[in-house]
N, C-alpha and C positions, 0 to 999 in steps of 0.2 A: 504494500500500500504506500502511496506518495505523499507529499507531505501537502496539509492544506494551507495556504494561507488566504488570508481574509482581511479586511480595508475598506480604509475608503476613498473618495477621492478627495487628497488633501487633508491636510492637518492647522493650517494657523488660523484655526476659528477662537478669537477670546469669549466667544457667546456659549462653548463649551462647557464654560463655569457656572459650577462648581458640577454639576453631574457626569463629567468626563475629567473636565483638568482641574488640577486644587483651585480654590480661589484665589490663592497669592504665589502661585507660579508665574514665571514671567514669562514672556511669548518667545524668547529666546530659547526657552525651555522646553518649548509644546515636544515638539521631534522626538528628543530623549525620552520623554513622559510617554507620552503615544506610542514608541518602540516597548515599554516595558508592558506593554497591554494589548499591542497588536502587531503584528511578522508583515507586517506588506503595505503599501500606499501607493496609490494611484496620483502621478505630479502630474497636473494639469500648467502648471508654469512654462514646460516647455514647448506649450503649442505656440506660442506668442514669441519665447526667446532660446537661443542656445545655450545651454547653461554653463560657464565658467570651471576650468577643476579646482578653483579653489572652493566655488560651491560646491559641487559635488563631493572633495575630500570633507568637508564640514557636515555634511550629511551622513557621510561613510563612518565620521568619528564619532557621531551621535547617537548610533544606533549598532547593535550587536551584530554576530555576524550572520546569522541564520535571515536578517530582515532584509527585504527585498523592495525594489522601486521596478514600479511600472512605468513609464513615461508615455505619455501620449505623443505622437509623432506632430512636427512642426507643420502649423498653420500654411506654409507654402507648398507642402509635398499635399498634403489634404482638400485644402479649400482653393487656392489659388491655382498653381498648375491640375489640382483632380488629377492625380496621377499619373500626367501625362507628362514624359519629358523629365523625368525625375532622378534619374540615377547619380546624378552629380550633387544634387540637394539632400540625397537618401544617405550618398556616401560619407558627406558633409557634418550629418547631423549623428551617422551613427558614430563617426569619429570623435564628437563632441560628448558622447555619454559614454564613449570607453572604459573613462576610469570607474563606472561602477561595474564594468563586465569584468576588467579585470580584477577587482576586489570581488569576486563572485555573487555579488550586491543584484545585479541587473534582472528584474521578471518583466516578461516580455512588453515588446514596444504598442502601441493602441492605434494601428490609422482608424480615425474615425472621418468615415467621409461625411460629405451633407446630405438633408436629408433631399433635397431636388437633384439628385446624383444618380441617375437611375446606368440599371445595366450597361456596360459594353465592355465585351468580354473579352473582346483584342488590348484594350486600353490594361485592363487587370491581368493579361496575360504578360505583358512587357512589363509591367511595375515589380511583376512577383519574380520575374528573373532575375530585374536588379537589385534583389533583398540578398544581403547578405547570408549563406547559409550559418554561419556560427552565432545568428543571432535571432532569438525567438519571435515571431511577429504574431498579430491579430489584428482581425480589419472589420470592423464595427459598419455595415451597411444598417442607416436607415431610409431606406427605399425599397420595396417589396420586390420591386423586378429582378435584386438580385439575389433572390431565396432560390435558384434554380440548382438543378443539378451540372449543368456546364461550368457552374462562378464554383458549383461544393469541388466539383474533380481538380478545379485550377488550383483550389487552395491545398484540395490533397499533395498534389504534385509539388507541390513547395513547402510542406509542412508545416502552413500558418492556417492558424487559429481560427474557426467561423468565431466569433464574439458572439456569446450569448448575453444579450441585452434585451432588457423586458423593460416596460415603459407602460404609461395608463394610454398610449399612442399606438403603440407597437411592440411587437414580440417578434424577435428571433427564432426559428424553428430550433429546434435544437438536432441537430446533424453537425457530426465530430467529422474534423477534418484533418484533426492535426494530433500529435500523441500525450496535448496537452491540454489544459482548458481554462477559457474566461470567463467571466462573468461579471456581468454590468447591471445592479440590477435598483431601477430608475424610479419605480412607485411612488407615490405618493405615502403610501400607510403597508405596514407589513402586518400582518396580525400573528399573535402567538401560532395559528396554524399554518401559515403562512413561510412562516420564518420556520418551523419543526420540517416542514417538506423540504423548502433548500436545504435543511442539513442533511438530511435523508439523500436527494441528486447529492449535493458534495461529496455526502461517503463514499457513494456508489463511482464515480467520477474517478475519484482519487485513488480507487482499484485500481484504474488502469491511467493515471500518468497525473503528475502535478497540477494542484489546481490554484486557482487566482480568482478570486470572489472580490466584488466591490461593490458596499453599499455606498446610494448618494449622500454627498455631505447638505446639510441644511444648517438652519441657525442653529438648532437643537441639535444633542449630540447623539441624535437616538441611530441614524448608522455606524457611529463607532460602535457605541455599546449592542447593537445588532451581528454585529461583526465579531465585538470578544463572545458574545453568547455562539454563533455560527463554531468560533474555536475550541468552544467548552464542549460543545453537543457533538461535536463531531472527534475531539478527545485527540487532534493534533497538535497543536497549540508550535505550526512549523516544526516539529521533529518527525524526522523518519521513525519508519516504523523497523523493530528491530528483526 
């Protein structure tokens, strides 16, 4: 069995307080705090900028070593060029989050495309050759045209990630394409039965290869704390299993 980790996206909420971070913790501090309670985070930061290694080493020192960063792929490989014409942007940006792959830090990368981004499967078939294979990917389609079996076989063929992302909008079918898994998951409200069934898919999931949960962040901290609960129920808390 693989190891789960679970998250959310982002960490420097001060609206957290006091039901996730102490009340007199200082925001310098969330990172550290937040790794001692949960193995994984979804940075949203990098879609807008490329992050610096001295940011990156500052995060890597914050946080233990079992914890992992997702990054979401830069706003111009995504929304601006849409995939198209990207190898030199792709190559750009994975060189910029190196130093968390080589601190073994790095859980995989997010293209999230837009949601008026519909099908075409020649465009997605040249994007996925220029993905580096040493390095994990997942591609967050919200446009239904791309739920087909021609867009599942391309991601097979590259071993990235269908994104499973559920939204009060849209749902992701859930078909595995890659030997590992995401999860996005967008709701508005989770209810205690709700949240007992994702542990239940988690478990199952994490039979067969590493998983990456993420609930949305809001003002309230209730997807952290959905997230340490996901970790408790599911009894991985990021360690393998012996």
């Amino acid at each position: 069995m693989s190891a789960v980790h679970a998250g959310t996206s982002g960490w420097a909420y001060p609206s957290w307080k006091p039901r996730f971070y102490p009340a007199k913790l200082p925001a310098a501090k969330f990172l550290g705090y937040y790794a001692t309670r949960l193995n994984t985070v979804e940075v949203n930061y990098t879609y807008r900028t490329f992050p610096t290694e001295k940011l990156l080493a500052g995060w890597i020192a914050a946080t233990p070593q079992n914890f992992r960063f997702a990054v979401k792929a830069h706003q111009s490989i995504t929304h601006i060029k849409r995939l198209k014409g990207t190898r030199e942007i792709v190559d750009k940006f994975v060189k910029a989050i190196e130093p968390l792959r080589e601190a073994g830090r790095l859980a995989p990368i997010l293209f999230q495309l837009p949601p008026n981004f519909k099908c075409d499967l020649d465009r997605l078939k040249d994007f996925l050759e220029g993905l580096p294979p040493s390095t994990r990917s997942t591609i967050e389609f919200r446009q239904e045209s791309w739920f087909c079996e021609e867009v599942f076989a391309l991601l097979r063929s590259a071993n990235v990630a269908l994104c499973f992302a559920e939204s009060d909008d849209l749902d992701t079918p859930h078909v595995e394409t890659a030997d590992f898994y995401y999860l996005r998951l967008r709701k508005e409200k989770y209810t205690p039965k709700a949240r007992k069934d994702i542990a239940v898919r988690v478990a199952k999931l994490a039979r067969k290869g590493e998983t990456f949960t993420y609930y949305k962040h809001e003002d309230e901290p209730d997807g952290a704390l959905y997230a340490e609960e996901l970790l408790a129920a599911t009894g991985r808390e990021g360690r393998e299993s012996q």
